[in-house]
MMTF fields as JSON, N, C-alpha, C and O atoms, coordinates in Angstrom:
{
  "mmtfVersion": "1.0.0",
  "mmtfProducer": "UNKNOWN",
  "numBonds": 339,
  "numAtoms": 340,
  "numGroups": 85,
  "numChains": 1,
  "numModels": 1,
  "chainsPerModel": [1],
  "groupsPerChain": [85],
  "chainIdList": ["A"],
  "bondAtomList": [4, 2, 8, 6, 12, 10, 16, 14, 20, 18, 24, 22, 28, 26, 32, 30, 36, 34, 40, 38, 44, 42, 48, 46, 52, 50, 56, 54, 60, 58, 64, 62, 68, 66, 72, 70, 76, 74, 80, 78, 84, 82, 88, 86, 92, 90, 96, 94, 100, 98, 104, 102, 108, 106, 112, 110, 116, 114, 120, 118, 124, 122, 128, 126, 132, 130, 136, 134, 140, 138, 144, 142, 148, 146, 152, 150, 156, 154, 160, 158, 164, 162, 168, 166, 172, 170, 176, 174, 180, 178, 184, 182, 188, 186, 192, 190, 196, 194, 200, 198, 204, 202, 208, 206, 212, 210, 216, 214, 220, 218, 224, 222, 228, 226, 232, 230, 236, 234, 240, 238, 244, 242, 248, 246, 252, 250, 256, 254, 260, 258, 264, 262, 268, 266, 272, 270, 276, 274, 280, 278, 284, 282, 288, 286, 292, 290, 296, 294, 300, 298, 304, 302, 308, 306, 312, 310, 316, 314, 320, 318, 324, 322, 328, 326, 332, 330, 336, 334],
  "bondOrderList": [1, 1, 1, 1, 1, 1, 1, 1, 1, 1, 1, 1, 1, 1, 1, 1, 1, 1, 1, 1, 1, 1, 1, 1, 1, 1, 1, 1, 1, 1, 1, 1, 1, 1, 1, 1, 1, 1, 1, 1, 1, 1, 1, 1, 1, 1, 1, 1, 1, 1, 1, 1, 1, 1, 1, 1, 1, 1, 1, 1, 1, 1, 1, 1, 1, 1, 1, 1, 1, 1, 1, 1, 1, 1, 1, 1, 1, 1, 1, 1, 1, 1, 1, 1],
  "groupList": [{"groupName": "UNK", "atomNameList": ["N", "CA", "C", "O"], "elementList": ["N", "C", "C", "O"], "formalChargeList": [0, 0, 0, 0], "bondAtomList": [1, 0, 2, 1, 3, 2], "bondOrderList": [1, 1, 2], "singleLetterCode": "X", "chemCompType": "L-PEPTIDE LINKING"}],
  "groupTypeList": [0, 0, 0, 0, 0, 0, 0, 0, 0, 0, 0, 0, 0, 0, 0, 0, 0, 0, 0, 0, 0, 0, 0, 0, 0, 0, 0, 0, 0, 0, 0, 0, 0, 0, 0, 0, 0, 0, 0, 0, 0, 0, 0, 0, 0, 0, 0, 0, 0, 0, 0, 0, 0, 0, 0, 0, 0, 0, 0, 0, 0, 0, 0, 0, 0, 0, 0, 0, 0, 0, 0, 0, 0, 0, 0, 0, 0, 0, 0, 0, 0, 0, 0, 0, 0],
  "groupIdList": [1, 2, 3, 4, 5, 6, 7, 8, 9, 10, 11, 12, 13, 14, 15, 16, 17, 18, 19, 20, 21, 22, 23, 24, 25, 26, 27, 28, 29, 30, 31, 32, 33, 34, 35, 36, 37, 38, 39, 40, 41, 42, 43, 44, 45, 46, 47, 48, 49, 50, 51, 52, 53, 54, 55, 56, 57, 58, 59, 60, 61, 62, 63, 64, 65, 66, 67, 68, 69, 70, 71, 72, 73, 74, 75, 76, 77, 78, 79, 80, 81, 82, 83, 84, 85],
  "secStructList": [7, 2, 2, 2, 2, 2, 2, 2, 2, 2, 2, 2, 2, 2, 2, 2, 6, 6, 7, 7, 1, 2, 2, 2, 2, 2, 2, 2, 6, 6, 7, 7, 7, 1, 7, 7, 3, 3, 3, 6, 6, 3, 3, 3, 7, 1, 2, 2, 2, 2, 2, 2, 2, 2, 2, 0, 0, 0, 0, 0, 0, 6, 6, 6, 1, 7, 7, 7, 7, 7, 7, 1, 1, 7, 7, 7, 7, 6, 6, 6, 6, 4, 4, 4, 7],
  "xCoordList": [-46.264, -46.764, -47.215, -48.008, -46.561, -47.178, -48.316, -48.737, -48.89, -50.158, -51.252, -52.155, -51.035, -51.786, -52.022, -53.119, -50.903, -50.34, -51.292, -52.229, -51.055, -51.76, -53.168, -53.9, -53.219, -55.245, -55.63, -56.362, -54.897, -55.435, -55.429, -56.146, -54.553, -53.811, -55.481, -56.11, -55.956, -56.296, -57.603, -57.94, -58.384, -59.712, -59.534, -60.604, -58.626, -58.861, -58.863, -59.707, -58.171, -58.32, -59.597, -60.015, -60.541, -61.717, -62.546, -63.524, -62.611, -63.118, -63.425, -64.453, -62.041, -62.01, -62.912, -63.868, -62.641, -63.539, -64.939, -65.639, -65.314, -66.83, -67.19, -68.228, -66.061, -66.532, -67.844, -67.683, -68.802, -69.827, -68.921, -67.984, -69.297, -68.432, -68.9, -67.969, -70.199, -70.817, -69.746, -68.921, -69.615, -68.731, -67.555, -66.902, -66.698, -65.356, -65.159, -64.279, -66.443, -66.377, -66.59, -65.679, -67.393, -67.608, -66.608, -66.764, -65.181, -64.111, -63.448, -63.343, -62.944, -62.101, -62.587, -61.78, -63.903, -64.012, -63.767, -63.741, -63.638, -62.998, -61.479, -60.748, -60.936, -59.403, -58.849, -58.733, -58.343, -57.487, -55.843, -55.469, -54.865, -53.618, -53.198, -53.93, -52.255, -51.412, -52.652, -53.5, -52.31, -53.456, -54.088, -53.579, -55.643, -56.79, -56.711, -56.379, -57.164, -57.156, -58.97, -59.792, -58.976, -60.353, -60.496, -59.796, -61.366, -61.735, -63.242, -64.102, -63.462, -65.226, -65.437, -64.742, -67.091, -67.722, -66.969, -67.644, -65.444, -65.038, -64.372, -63.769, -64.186, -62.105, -62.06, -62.852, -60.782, -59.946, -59.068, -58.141, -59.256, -58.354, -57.24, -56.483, -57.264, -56.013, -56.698, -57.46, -55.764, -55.156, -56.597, -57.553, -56.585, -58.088, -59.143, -60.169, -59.505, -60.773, -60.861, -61.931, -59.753, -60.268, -60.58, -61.525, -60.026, -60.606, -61.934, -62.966, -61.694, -63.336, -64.579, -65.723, -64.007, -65.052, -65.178, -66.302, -64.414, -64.428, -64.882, -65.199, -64.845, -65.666, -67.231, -67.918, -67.536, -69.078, -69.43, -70.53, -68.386, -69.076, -69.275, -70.47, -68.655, -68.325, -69.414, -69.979, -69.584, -70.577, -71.499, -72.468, -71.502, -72.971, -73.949, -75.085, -73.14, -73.813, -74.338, -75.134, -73.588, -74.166, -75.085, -75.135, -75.607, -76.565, -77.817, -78.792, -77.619, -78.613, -78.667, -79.532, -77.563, -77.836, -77.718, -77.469, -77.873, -77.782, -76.449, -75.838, -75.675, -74.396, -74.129, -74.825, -73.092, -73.106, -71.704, -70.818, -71.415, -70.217, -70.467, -71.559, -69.387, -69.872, -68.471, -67.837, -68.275, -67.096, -66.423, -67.002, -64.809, -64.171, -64.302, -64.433, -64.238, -63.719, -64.542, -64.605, -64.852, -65.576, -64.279, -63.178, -64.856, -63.671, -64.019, -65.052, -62.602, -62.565, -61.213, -60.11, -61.694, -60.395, -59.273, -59.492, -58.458, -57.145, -56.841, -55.936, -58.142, -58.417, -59.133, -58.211, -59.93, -60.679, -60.197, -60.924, -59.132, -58.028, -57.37, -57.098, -57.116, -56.231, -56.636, -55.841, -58.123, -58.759, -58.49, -58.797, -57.894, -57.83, -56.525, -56.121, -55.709, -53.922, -53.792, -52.698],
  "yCoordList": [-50.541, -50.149, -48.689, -48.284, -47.714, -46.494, -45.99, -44.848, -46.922, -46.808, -47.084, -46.277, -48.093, -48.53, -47.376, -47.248, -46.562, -45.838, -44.479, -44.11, -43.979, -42.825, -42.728, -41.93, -44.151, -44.507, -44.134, -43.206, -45.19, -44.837, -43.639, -43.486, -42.741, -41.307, -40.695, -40.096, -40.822, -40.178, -40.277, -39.462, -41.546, -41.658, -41.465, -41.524, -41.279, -40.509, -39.265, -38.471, -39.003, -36.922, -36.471, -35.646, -37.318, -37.047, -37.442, -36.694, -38.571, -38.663, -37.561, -37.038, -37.46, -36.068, -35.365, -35.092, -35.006, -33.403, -33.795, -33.087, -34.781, -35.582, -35.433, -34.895, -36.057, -36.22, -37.849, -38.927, -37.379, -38.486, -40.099, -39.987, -41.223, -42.098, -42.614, -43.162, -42.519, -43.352, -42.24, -42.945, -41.485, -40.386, -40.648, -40.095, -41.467, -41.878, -42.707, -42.744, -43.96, -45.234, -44.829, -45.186, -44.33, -44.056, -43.391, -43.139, -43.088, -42.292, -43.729, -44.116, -44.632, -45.659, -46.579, -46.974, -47.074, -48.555, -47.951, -46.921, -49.323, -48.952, -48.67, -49.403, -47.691, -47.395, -48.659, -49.544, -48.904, -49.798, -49.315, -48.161, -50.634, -50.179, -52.007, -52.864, -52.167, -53.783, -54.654, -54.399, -55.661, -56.958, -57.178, -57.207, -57.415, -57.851, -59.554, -60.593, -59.176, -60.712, -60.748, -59.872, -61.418, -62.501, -62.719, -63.569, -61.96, -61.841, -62.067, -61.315, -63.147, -62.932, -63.62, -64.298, -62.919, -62.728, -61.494, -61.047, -60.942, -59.772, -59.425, -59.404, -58.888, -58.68, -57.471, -56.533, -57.614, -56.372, -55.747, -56.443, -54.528, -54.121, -53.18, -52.611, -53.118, -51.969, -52.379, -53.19, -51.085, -51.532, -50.494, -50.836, -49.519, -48.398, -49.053, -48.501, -49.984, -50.793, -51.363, -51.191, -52.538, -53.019, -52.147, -52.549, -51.229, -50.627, -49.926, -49.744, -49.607, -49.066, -50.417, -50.282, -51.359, -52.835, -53.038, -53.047, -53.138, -53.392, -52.631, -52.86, -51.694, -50.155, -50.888, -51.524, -50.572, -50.492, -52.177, -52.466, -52.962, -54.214, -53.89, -53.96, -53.616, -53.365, -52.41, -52.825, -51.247, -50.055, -49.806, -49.267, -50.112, -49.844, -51.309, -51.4, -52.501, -53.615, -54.86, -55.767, -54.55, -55.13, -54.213, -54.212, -53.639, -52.603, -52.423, -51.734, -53.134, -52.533, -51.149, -50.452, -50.776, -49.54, -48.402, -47.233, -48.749, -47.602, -47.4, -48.413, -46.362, -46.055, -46.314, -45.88, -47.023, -47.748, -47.378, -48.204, -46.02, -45.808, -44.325, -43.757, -43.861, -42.703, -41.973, -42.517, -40.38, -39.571, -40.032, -40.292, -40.179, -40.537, -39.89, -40.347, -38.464, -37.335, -35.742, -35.34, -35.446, -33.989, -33.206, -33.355, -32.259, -31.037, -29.84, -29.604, -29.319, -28.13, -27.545, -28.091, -25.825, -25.257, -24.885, -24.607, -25.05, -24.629, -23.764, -23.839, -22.857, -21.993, -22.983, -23.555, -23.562, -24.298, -25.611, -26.295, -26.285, -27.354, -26.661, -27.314, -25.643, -24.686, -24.365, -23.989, -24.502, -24.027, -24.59, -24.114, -25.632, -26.308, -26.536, -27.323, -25.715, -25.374, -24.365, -23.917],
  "zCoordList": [24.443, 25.741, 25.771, 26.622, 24.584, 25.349, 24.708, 24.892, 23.862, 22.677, 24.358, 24.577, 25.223, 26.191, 27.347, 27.889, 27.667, 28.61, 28.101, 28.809, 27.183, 26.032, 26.489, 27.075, 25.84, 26.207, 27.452, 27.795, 28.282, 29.731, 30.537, 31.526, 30.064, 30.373, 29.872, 30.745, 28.863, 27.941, 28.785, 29.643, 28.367, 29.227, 30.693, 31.3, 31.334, 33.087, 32.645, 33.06, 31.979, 31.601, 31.682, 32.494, 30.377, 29.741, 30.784, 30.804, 31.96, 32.728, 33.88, 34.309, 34.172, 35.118, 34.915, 35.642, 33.844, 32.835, 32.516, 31.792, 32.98, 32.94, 31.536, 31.152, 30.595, 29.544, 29.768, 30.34, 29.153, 29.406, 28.787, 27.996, 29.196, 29.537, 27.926, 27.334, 27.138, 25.982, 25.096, 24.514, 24.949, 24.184, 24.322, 23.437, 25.286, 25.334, 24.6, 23.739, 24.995, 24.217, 22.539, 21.793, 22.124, 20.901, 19.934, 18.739, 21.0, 20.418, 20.191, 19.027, 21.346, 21.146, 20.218, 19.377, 20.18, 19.402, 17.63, 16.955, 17.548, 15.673, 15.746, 15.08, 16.479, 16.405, 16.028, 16.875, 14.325, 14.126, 14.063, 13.853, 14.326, 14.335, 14.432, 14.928, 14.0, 14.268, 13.492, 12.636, 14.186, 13.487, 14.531, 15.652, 14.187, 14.948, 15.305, 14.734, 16.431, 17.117, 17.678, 17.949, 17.668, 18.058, 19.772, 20.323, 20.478, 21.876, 22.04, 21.581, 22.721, 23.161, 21.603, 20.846, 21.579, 20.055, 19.03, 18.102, 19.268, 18.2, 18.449, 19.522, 17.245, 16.783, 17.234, 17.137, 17.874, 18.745, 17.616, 17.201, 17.083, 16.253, 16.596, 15.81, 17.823, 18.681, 20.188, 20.715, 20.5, 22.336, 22.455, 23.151, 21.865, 22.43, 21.629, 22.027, 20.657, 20.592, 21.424, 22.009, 22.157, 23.249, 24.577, 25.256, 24.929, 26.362, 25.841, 26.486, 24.65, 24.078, 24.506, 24.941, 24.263, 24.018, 25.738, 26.241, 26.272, 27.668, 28.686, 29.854, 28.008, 29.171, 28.839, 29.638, 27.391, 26.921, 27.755, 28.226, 27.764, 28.354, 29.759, 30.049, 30.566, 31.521, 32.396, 33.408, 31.909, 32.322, 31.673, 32.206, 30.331, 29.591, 29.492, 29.959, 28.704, 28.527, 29.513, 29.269, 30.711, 31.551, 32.595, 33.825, 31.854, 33.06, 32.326, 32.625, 31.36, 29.846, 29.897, 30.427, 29.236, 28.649, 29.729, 29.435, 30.693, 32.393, 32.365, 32.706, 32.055, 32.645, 34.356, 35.273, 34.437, 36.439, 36.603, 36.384, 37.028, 37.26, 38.317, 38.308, 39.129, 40.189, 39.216, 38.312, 39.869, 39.253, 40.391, 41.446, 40.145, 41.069, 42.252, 43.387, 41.748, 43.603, 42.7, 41.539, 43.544, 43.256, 43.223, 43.752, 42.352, 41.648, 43.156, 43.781, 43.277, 43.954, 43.977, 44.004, 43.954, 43.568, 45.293, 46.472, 44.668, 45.275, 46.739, 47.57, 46.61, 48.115, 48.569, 49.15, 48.745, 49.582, 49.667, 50.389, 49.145, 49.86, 50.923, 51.931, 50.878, 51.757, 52.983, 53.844, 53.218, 54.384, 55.687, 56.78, 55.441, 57.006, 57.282, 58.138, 56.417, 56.946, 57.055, 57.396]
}
């Protein structure tokens, strides 16, 4: 579980930080670890190949190629949360 926990920790970080989303995926797929199992048309070789495989399906391959995702919440610093207390 915390190989899963890591990942997901990991890609909201990089997200935050607007790491571009094709640069996340291109970090996870391939990551082998345990034994590959057979999903779809291809073998899952770890817990971050599959969220690698499932993002790119997800936001890249069904859009052809158009990244289809918004940033969660706009960044702002610390004085200007403050302004209206």
């Amino acid at each position: 579980m915390a190989k899963a926990e890591v990942t997901g920790r990991l890609v909201s970080l990089a997200l935050r930080h607007e790491v571009p989303l094709e640069d996340i995926i291109d970090q996870l797929i391939d990551i082998s670890g345990g034994e590959p199992l057979a999903w779809k048309k291809t073998m899952i070789k770890s817990i971050p190949d599959a969220v690698g495989k499932v993002l790119r399906e997800k936001y890249i391959d069904k859009h052809l190629g158009k990244v289809m995702y918004e940033k969660p919440f706009e960044r702002f610093d610390d004085e200007e949360a403050n302004k209206d207390t």
